[in-house]
N, C-alpha and C positions, 0 to 999 in steps of 0.2 A: 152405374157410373155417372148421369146424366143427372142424378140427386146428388152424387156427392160436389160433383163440377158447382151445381146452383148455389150446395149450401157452401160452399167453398168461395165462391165470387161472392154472395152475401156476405159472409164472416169479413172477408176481406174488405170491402167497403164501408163496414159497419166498424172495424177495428182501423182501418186508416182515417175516417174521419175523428174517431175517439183520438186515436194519438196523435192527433195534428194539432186539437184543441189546444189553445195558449203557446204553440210552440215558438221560441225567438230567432228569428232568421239575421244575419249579419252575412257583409260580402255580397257576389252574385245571386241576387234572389233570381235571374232570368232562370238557373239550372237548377232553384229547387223542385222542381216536379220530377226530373230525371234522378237527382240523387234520394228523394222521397220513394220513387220507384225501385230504387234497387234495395232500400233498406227495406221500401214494404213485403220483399220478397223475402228477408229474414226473419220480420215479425209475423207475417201469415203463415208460413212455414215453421213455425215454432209453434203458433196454436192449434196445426193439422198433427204438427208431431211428425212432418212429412221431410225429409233430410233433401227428399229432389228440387223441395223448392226452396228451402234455403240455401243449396249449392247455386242457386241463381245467382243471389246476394253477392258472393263472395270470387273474388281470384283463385286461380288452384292452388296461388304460394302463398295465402293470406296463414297469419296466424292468429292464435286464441290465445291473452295470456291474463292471468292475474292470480290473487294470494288467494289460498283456500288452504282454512286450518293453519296460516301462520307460515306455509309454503310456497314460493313460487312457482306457479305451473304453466307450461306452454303447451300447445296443443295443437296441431298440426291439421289444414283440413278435414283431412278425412277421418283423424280420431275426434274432431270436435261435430262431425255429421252425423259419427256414432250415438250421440249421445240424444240422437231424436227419433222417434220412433211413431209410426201412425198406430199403434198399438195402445199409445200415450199420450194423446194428446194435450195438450198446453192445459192448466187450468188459473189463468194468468191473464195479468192484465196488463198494456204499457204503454207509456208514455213517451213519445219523443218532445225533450226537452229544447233543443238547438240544433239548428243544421248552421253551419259556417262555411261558404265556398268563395273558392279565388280561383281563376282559372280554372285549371284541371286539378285541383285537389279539392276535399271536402273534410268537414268533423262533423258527426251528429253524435248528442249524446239524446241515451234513452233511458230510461226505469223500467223496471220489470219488476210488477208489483204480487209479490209472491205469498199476500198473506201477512203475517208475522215481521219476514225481511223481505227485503229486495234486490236486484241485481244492479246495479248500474253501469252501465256499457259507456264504451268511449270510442266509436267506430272511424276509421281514418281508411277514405275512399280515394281512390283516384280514376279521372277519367283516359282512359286508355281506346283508341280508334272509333270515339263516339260512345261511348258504356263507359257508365260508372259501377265501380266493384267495391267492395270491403277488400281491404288491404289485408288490417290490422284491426281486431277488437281486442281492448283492456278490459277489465270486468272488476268489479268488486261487491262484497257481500256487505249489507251493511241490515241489521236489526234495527226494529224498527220500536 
């Protein structure tokens, strides 16, 4: 367990500086390290494939929504946790594009660079009793 925690804390520092590269800040820059923190708990937890630490990321009433195949789909925590598994780990790479905060709200948009296409996320945080969470992510597919 003490190898996976290392390469775990590695991966993760080695993927939050990669996605921080170029990223444009607008608004409260004083709260970008705390709303960088809760997003980096989504994007570590996507390349572990590990759903407990993307539940970090996010509120329990947050939702998942956007078009796939031409459909609108929403997706409710705990069926959007579903769909990570350390079985599976991420083979992915991403980018956070923009973090924007004002008070107690936040947007970060990200790429999720999947080869061929990629994902692009539209995360809207809010901070609530000091923690910031994922509300609401938008998503879209876009070939590349």
């Amino acid at each position: 367990m003490q190898t996976f925690t290392r390469i775990s804390i590695i991966l993760f520092l080695f993927f939050s500086a990669n996605s921080l590269a170029d990223t444009h800040y607008a608004g409260d820059k004083s709260q970008a390290a705390a709303v960088e923190k809760a997003v980096n708990y989504y994007l570590e937890g996507s390349l572990l494939g590990d759903p407990k630490v993307v539940a970090k990321a996010f509120h329990p009433d947050a939702k998942v929504q956007g078009i796939l195949k031409g459909e609108h789909k929403v997706f409710d925590l705990k069926t959007f946790l579903g769909f990570f598994s350390t079985d599976k780990p991420g083979k992915h790479s991403v980018h956070i594009i923009s973090v924007d905060i004002e008070e107690s709200a936040a947007s970060v948009r990200a790429e999720w660079d999947m080869g061929t296409w990629k994902y692009v996320d539209y995360l809207s945080l809010l901070k609530n009793k000091g923690e910031w969470k994922i509300v609401n992510k938008i998503f879209t597919v876009v070939q590349k």
